[in-house]
Structure formats: C-alpha cells, structure tokens
C-alpha positions as CSV (number, residue, x, y, z in Angstrom):
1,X,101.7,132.2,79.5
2,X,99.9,129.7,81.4
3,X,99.5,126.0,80.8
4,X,96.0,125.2,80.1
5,X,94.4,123.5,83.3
6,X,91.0,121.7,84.4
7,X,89.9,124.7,86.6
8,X,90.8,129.0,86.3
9,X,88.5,129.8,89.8
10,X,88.9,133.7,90.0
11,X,87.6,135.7,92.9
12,X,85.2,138.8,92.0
13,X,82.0,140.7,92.1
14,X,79.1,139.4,91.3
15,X,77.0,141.4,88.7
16,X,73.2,141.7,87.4
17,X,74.7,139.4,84.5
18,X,75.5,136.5,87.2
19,X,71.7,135.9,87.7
20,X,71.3,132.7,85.9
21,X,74.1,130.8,87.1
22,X,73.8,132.2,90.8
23,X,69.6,131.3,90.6
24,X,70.5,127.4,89.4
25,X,73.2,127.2,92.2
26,X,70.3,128.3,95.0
27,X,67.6,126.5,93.4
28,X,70.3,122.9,93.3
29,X,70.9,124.1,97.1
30,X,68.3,125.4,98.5
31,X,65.1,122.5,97.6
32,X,63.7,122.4,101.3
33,X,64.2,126.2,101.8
34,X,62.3,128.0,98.9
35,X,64.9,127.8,96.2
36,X,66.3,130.8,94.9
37,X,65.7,135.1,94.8
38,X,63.8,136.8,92.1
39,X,66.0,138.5,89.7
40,X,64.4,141.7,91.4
41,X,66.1,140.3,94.7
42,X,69.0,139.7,93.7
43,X,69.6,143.3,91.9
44,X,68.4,145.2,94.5
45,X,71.2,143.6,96.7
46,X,73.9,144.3,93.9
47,X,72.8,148.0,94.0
48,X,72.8,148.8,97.6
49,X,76.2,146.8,98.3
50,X,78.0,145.9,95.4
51,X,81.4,145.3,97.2
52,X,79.9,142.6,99.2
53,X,77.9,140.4,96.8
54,X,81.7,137.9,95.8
55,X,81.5,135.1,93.7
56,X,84.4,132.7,92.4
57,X,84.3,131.7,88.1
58,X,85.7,128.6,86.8
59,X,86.5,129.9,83.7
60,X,83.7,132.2,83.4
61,X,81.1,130.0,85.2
62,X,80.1,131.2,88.8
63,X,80.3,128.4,90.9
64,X,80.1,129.9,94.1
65,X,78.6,132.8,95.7
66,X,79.1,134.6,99.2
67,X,76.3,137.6,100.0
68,X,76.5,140.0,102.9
69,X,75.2,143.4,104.0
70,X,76.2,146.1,106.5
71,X,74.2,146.8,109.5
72,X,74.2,148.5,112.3
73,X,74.3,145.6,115.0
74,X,72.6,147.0,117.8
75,X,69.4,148.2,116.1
76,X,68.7,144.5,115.5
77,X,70.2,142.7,118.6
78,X,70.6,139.1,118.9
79,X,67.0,138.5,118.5
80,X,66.0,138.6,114.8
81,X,65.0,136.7,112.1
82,X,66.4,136.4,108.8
83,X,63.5,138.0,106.7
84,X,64.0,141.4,109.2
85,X,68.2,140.9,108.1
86,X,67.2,141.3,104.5
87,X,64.6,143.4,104.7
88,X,62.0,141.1,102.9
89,X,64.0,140.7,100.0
90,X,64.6,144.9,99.2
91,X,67.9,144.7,101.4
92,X,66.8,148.5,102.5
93,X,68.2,147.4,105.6
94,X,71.7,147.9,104.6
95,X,73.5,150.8,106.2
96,X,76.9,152.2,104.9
97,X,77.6,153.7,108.0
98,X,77.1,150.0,109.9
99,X,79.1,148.7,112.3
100,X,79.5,144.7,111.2
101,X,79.0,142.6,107.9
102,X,76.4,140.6,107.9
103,X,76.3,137.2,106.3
104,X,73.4,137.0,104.1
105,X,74.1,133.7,102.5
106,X,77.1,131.3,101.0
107,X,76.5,128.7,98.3
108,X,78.4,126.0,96.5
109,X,77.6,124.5,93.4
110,X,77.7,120.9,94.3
111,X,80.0,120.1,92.0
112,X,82.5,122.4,93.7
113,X,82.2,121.1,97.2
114,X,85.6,119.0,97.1
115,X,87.7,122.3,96.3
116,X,86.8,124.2,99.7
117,X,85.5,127.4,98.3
118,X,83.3,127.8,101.0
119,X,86.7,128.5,103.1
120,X,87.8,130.6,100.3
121,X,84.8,132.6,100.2
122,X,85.0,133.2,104.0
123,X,88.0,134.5,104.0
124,X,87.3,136.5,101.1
125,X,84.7,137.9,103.5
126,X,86.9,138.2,106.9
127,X,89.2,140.2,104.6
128,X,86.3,142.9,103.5
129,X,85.4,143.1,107.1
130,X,88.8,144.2,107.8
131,X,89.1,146.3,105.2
132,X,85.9,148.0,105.8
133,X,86.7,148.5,109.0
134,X,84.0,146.7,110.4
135,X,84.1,145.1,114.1
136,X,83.1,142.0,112.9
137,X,80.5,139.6,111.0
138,X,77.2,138.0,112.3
139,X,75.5,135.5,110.9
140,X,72.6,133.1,111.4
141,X,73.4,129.6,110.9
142,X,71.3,126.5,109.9
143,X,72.1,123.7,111.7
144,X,70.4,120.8,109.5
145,X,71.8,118.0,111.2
146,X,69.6,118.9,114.5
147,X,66.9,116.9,112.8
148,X,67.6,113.7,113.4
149,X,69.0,114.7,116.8
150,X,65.6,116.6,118.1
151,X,64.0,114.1,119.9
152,X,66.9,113.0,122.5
153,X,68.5,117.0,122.9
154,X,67.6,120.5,122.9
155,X,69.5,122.7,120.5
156,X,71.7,124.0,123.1
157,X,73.2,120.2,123.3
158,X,73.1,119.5,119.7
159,X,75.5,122.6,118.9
160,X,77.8,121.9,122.3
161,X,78.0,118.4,120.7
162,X,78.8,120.2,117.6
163,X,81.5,121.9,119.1
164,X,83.1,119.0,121.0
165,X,83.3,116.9,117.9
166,X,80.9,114.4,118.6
167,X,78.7,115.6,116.4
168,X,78.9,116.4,112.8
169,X,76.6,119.2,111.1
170,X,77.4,120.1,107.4
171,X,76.9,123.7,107.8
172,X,77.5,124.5,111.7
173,X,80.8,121.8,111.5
174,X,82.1,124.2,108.8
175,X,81.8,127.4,110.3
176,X,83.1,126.6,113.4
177,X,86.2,125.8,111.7
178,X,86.4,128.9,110.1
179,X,87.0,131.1,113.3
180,X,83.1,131.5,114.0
181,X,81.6,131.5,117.2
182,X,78.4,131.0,118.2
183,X,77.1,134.1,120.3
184,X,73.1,133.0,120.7
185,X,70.5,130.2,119.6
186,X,67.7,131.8,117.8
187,X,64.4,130.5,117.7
188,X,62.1,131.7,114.6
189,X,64.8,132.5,112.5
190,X,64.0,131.0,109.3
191,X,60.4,129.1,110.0
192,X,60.5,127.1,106.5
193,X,63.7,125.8,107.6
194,X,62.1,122.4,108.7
195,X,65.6,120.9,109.0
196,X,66.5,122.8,111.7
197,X,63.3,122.6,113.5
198,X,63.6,126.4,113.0
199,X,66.9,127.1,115.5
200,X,69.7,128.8,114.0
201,X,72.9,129.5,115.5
202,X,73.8,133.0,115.6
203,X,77.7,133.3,115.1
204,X,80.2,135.4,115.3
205,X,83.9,136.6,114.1
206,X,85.3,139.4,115.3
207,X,87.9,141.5,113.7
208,X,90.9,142.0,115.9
209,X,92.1,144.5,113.0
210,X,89.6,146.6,114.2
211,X,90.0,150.7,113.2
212,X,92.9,149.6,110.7
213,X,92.5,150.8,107.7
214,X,94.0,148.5,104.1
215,X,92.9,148.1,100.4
216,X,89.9,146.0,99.6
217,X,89.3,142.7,98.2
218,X,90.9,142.5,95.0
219,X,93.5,144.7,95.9
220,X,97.9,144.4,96.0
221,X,98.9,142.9,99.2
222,X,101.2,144.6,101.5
223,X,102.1,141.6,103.5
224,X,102.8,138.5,101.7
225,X,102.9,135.1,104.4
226,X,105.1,132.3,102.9
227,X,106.0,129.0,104.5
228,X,109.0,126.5,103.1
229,X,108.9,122.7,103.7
230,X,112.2,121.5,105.1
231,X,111.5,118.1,103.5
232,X,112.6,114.9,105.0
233,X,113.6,112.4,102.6
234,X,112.2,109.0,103.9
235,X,111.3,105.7,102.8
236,X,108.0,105.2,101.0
237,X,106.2,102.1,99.9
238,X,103.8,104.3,97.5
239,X,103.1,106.9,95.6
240,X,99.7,107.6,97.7
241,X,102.4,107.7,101.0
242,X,104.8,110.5,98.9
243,X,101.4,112.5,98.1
244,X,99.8,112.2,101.8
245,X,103.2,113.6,102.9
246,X,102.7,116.3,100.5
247,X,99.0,116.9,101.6
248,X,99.9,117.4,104.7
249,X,102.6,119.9,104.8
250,X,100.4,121.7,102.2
251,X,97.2,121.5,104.8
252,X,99.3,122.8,107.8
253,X,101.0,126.2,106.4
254,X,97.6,126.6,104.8
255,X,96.5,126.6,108.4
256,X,98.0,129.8,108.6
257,X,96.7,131.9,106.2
258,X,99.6,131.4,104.1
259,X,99.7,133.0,100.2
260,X,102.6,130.3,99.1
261,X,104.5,127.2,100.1
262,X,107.2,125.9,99.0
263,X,108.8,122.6,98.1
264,X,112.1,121.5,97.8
265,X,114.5,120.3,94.5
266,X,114.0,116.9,93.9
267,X,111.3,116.5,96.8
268,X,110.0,113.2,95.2
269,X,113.1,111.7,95.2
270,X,111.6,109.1,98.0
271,X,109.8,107.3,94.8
272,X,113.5,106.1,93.3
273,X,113.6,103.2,95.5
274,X,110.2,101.6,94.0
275,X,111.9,101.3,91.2
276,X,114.0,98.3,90.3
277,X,116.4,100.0,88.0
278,X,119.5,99.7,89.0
279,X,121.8,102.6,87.4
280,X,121.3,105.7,88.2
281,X,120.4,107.5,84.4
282,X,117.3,105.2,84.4
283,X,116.1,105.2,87.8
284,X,115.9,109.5,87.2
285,X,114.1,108.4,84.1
286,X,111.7,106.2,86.0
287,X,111.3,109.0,88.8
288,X,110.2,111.1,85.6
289,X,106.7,109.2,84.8
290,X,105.5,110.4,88.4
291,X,105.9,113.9,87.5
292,X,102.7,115.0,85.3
293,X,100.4,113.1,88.2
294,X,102.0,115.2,90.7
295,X,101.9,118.4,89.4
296,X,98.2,117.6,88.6
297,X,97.9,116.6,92.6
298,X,99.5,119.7,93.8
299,X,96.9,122.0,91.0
300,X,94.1,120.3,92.8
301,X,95.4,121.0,96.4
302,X,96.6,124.5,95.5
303,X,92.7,124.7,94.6
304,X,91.4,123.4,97.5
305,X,93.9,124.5,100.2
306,X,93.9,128.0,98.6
307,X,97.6,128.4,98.7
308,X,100.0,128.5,95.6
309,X,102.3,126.2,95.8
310,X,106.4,125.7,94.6
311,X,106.2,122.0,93.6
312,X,110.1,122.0,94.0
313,X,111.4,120.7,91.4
314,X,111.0,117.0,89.5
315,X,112.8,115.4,86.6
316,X,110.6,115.6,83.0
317,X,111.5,113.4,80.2
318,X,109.9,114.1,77.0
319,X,111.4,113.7,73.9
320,X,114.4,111.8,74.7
321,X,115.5,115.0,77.0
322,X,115.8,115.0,80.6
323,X,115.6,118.0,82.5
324,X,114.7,119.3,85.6
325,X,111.8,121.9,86.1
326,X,109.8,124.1,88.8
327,X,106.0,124.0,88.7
328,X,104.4,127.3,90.1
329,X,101.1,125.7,90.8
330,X,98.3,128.7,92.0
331,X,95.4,128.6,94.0
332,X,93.5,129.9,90.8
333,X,93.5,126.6,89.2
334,X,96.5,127.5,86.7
335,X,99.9,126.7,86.5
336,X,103.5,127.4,84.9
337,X,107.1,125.7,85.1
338,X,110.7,126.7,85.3
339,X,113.4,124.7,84.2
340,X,116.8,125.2,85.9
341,X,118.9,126.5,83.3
342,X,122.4,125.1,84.8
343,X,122.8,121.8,85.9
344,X,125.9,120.5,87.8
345,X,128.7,118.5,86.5
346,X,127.2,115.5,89.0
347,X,123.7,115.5,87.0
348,X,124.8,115.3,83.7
349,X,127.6,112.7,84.4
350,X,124.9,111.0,86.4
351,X,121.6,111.2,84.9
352,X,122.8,112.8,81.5
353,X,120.5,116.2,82.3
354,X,120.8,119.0,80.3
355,X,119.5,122.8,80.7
356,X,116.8,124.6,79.6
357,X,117.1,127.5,77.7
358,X,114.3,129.6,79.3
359,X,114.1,132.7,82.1
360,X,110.5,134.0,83.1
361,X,108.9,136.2,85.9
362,X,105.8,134.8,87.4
363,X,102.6,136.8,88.3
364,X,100.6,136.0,91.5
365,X,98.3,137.4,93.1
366,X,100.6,138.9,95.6
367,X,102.8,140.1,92.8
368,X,106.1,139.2,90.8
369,X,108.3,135.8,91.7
370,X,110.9,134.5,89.8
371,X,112.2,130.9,90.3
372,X,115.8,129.4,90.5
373,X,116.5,126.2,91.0
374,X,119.7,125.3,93.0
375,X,122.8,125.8,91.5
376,X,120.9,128.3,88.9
377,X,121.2,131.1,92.1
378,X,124.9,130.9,91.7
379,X,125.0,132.9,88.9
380,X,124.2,136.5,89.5
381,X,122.7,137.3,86.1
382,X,119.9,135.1,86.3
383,X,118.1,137.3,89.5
384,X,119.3,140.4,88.1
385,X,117.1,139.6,84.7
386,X,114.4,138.7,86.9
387,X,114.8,142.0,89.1
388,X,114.3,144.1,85.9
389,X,111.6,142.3,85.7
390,X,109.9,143.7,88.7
391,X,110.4,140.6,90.8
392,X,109.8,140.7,94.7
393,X,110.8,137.7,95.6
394,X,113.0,134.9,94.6
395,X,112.8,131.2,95.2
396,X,115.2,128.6,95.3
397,X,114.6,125.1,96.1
398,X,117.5,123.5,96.6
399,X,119.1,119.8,96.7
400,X,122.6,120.1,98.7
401,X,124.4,116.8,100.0
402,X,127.0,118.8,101.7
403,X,127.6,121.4,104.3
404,X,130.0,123.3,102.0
405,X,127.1,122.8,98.6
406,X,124.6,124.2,101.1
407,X,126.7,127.3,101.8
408,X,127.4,127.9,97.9
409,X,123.5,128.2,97.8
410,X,123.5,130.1,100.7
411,X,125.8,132.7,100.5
412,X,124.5,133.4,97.1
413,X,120.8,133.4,97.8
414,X,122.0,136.0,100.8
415,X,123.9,138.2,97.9
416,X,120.8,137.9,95.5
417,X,118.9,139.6,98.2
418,X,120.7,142.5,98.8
419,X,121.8,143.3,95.0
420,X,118.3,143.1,93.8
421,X,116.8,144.5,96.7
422,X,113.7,141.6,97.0
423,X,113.5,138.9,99.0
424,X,115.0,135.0,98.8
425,X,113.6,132.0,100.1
426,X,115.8,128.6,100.0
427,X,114.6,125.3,101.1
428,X,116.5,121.8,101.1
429,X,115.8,118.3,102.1
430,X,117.3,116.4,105.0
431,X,118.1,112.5,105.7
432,X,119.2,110.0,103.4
433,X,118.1,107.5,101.1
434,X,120.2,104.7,101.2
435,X,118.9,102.8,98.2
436,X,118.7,105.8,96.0
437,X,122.6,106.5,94.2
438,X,123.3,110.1,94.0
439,X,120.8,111.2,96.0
440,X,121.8,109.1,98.9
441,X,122.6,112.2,101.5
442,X,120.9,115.5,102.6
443,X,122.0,118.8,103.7
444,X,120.1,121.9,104.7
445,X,118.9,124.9,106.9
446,X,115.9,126.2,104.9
447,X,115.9,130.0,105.3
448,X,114.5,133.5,104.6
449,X,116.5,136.6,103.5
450,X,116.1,139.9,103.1
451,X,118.1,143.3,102.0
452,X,120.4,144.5,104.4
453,X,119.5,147.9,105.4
454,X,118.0,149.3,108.8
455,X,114.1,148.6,107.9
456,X,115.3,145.0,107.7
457,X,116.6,142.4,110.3
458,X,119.9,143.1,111.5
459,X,121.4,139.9,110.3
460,X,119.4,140.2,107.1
461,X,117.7,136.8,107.8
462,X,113.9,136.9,108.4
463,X,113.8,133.3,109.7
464,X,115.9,130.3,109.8
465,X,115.5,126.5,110.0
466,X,117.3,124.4,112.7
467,X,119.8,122.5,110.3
468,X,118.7,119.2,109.6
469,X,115.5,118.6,110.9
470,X,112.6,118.3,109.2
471,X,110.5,121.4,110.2
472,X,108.2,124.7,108.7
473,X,109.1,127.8,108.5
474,X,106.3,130.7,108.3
475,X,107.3,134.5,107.1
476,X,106.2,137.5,106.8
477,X,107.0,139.2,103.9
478,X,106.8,143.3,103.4
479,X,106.6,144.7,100.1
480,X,106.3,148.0,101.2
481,X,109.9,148.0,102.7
482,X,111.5,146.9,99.9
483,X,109.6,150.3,97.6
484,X,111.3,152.2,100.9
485,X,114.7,150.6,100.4
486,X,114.6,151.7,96.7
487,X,114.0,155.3,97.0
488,X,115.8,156.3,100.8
489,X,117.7,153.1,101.4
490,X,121.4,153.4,102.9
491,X,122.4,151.7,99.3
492,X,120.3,151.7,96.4
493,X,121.9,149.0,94.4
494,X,119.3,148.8,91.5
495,X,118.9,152.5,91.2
496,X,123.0,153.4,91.3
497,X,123.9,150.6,88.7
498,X,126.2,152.3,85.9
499,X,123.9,151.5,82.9
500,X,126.2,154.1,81.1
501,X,128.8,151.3,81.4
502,X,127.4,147.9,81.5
503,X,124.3,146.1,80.7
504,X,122.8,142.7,80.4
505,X,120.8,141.0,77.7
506,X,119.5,137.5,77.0
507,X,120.7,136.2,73.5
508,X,118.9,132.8,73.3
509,X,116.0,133.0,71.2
510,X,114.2,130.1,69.3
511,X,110.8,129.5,68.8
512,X,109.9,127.2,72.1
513,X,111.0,130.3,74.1
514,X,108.3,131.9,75.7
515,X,110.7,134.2,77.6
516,X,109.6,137.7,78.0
517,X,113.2,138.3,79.0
C-alpha cells in the first residue's frame, strides 16, 4: 500500500466529464488568445479521437492537458493556419487513415508548471505517434517572446536566436528541448495571437520508429531502460550540496528516457561529517533526521524528472529503533519503503541497527520490482519469495568496503538472476570519507545481470561499471525474454522446482506487517 503523498499525477484519457477543469485551465492560460473551447468543442474532439485527447490527475484533478489530431500532412502543406487544423472547432478534419499527429494544443495549470508535465505530456504524445505508427508530429508553435524582440529582428532571427540560446521564449525554448524542429515560419497562423505578431513556428519530430508496430499509451512495456548511480562518496559542506548531487544524477539518466534510477545503500552518508558527534551509534542517529527531507526531495524530482527513483537506502529512527530502509519513490507522485531485513554483525555492533520484519513486491508502471538491500541478497529465500511474486527485476543497492564484501554481493546478485529467471541490478559507492568511522572506505563495480541462457549475454552481464569510478550505467531491459526463458529456456529453474518436495513460507506476522507475502 502506498504512503500517502502531496501529489498522485496519473496519465489518461480525457473524457466529456474533464470539461470543467480542462475549460478553467484554458481560460487561466489562454487570456490574450480567446480563452477556452465550448463544451460542444471540446466533445466533438473526444468523439472523433479519443486516444489522443491525454490529460494527467493529481488525485482526480486534471491538471494538464495534451490535444492532438491525425491528418494527412500533405493535403494541408506547410502553409496553414490553425483554424483550417481544427476544422473551426468540429475537428472534421481528423483522418484515421493520416499520416502524422498533429498537435492541437498542451496546457498547464499554473500551479503545475514546476513539475515538468509539459515534458511528460510530450512524451506521452512521441509515444502515441509511435505506436500509431505515424511518421511524425507537426505542430504550430507560438513564439510569445517575439514581442518585445519585433522591432530590431524578423522572426526568422528571433527563432535562430532561440535556437542558439541567446534568446529565451517560454513556449518555443521548451519545445526545442523536446526533440522538435522547426520545419517553416508561418505567417497568419493564429491572427488573435498579438504576442506573436501572428508568426508561429511550424515544428516538427519525426518518428525514427517509423512502420513498427507496439501497444499504446497506457499499455505494459516491453523494454524497460534503467540507469544506476555509481555514487562517489565526497565531502559536503551542506545538505543543499548532497541534494544538488542528487539532482543531478537524477536530471542526466532522465536525459535518456529512462523508466528508473537507482541509488546506492547509504548514499547520504557524505552528511555524517556535519555532524559533530563523535561515536559512531549517534552520528547514524544524526544522519537519520535528514532522511524524511530527502525522500520528500527525491518524490518531487521523481515528479518532475518523470523517472522513479531507488533512493538507496538511509538510516530511520523512530521510536527508539534504528533501521535501515529503501524508498521506491515513482514518477506518479507516490511512494513505498523497504527495510533490509538482515543487517551485518558490523551495523549492529556499530550503530546498534536491527531488522525489519517485512518482504513486499512493488508495482510500477513497467511492472513488478522487488528490493534488497545489501547483504539481504545473500540469502536466497528472500528473491525467491519475491519471484513468486511475479517480480521482474531485482534491486540491490549496496554498501561494500572491500573487494571480497563486494563479491559476496556479487556473486549472489549473479545467482539470484539465473534461479529466478529476472533481472538484478547492484550499485555501490566509491571513495572514502575520512571523517566518517565505519563508513570510511568504498568498494564497487555497479552492474547489470541477467539469466544465463542463449537469448541473454553470453557472460550473463548486460552492463558493467569500471571499478571504482564514479560513473552511469544505462540498460536495457527485455521482459519479453525472460516470458521466453520460462516456457523454451535451456533450464527452467522456476517451472522444474520440486514443489512435491520443498516449499517456502513466511512465518512473521504481526499487525505492522503489510506483507502480501
């Protein structure tokens, strides 16, 4: 069950119900421009193309809209004004049969503008055009900082100025960032639209997917992209250094069009040195205040970055109990935690950590996950539980001081892969920390692994960090080889188990537990 959060954003359909909230979003928007569609608009668009009219809720409140029609390009050309797009409003103009998405229109409520749900919503749309099959999507763009810029260039200037960075323009800034292109300058477009003296950029993104086809918005993902944060454990001065750190690594796999990243164990260990405690049970308790500020930090930029993330793992203290727990923070706004159920002879002689008493699988929207932190992936019966579970793929951050700890998690990550037939990703941090006791040296070589069979690398090892260095790594993750491995693999370890023989069972139950295990 999920924690309860400031924000549940959900991508969807819009329907006929939407009206109200979508008609105060345009009308907040669009005050120069005419304000917002009839209701009559706005239905006939919902009937003719129902799979392209996408909103995103905050728990149940539209608070952003992307609308869109198929055309066939070339009976409109370059030259052609908005109100010809839509048909006056009756949107007869869409064509099933098209060639190309059209970008009718994408609003934010202003509240929303710090969560980047305008990138959310174009991808959302880039992702229907492939799916549809469609070559690509054209769109006419406002360019409402050209205003103040009339009187000393043409448009042609103002948008190369755009471009080059000199310039910025709220709306043309933003979709050049998103992969568009500007194919044309249209004058006429949109005449009302006095802030861009009437120009409009016409831009394009073309689908190099093109004839491919693959499920719809909404749909299960074949492919699943991950990326892991081989984390460098360095000196800060501030909590506001540790989270632009954070930010960043969090910004640059988003870059790729990553579903997930991932932290590892311990990750804000760096903040132990502002403290001035000087044993090594309350500095861990110190470290533990951070952690609720943090996992709040990391909901926002999972929101905003559109990427789940694996927040590692921190210490939480509550209760007079230390313990030390995952947060699965997703790019819907919600959240849940794991705590790692086995801790090592060295944290509770240390720190005086115990272990929780808890085992759950995780739903994404890519599917199943289950969560193990370190040492937990050294006992087999945890990932096994989780694989009956219909788990995919396992992560494990990690917190190894040693060349010969990092190959216990390791090796073991590499035999949870190929028992359970799912994928396991492991990431470490690297460097030291000379002021912090007991977590004063780092080991690792992040890595991803898969099941060993043909369909798979030959070294079962999708990709591999250099040891010791702080770096990314970015993977590709098939789900539909491990469905193959289970029914025609060389081995089918889940399917040949001898249930007649041997089972296993979780015996800890007390009310707290939320385990559906």
């Amino acid at each position: 069950m999920s924690e309860n959060t400031e924000h549940k954003l959900i991508l969807r359909q819009l329907t006929t119900s939407d009206y109200k909230e979508v008609k105060q979003i345009m009308e907040l928007v669009y005050t120069n421009i005419g304000g917002s569609w009839t209701q009559k608009e706005f239905s006939s668009l919902l009937k003719r193309f129902p799979e392209g009219q996408l909103c995103i809720e905050d728990k149940g409140r539209v608070v952003a809209a992307a609308l869109s029609l198929i055309v066939q390009y070339s009976e409109y050309g370059d030259k052609h004004t908005y109100e010809q797009i839509v048909g006056g409003g009756k949107f007869d103009t869409h064509d099933s049969d098209g060639d190309t998405l059209y970008g009718v229109d994408v609003f934010v409520h202003p509240e929303y503008r710090n969560l980047r749900l305008g990138r959310r919503l174009y991808d959302a749309r880039k992702e229907l055009c492939e799916n549809l099959n469609l070559r690509g999507i054209i769109l006419g763009g406002r360019i409402p900082g050209y205003n103040a810029h009339s009187d000393q260039m043409t448009p042609g200037k103002y948008i190369e100025q755009v471009r080059n960075k000199e310039i910025y323009d709220p709306i043309l800034t933003f979709q050049l960032s998103n992969g568009f292109h500007v194919r044309k300058i249209i004058r006429g477009y949109m005449p009302q639209d006095k802030e861009s003296k009437a120009y409009a950029s016409l831009l394009e993104w073309i689908n190099v997917y093109y004839e491919e086809k693959e499920t719809l918005v909404g749909g299960t993902k074949r492919v699943v992209r991950i990326g892991v944060i081989q984390w460098q454990m360095r000196q800060m001065t501030s909590l506001e250094d540790f989270e632009q750190q954070v930010e960043f690594f969090v910004d640059t796999v988003s870059s790729y069009k990553a579903d997930l990243v991932m932290f590892p164990e311990f990750f804000n260990a760096p903040l132990m040195a502002l403290s001035d405690e000087k044993s090594p049970s309350a500095a861990i308790r110190k470290l533990a205040e951070y952690t609720d500020g943090i996992r709040e930090r990391l909901i926002h930029l999972a929101l905003s970055y559109n990427i789940n993330i694996i927040a590692g793992s921190m210490p939480e203290y509550i209760d007079n109990k230390l313990h030390n727990v995952s947060y699965l923070c997703r790019r819907d706004g919600t959240y849940d935690k794991q705590y790692k159920l086995h801790v090592t002879p060295d944290e509770s002689q240390y720190w005086g950590m115990r272990g929780g008493n808890k085992l759950s699988v995780f739903d994404t929207d890519f599917g199943k996950i289950g969560l193990l932190i370190c040492y937990d992936v050294e006992f087999p019966e945890l990932a096994r539980m989780l694989s009956d579970q219909d788990m995919k793929i396992l992560f494990v951050p990690y917190q190894t001081d040693t060349k010969n700890a990092y190959l216990r998690v390791r090796h073991c990550a590499q035999a949870r892969a190929i028992e359970n037939e799912c994928y396991v990703a492991i990431t470490g941090s690297v460097g030291n920390l000379p002021r912090v006791e007991n977590m004063d040296i780092q080991y690792s070589q992040s890595a991803v692994f898969s099941p060993s069979d043909v369909a798979f690398p030959h070294d079962a090892i999708i990709a591999e960090a250099t040891p010791n260095t702080e770096m990314t790594l970015i993977a590709d993750l098939d789900l539909d080889l491990l469905k193959d491995l289970n029914t025609t693999g060389s081995v089918r370890n889940l399917r040949d188990r001898r249930k007649d023989l041997y089972n296993l069972s979780w015996l800890h139950q007390k009310e707290d537990d939320l385990t559906e295990i």
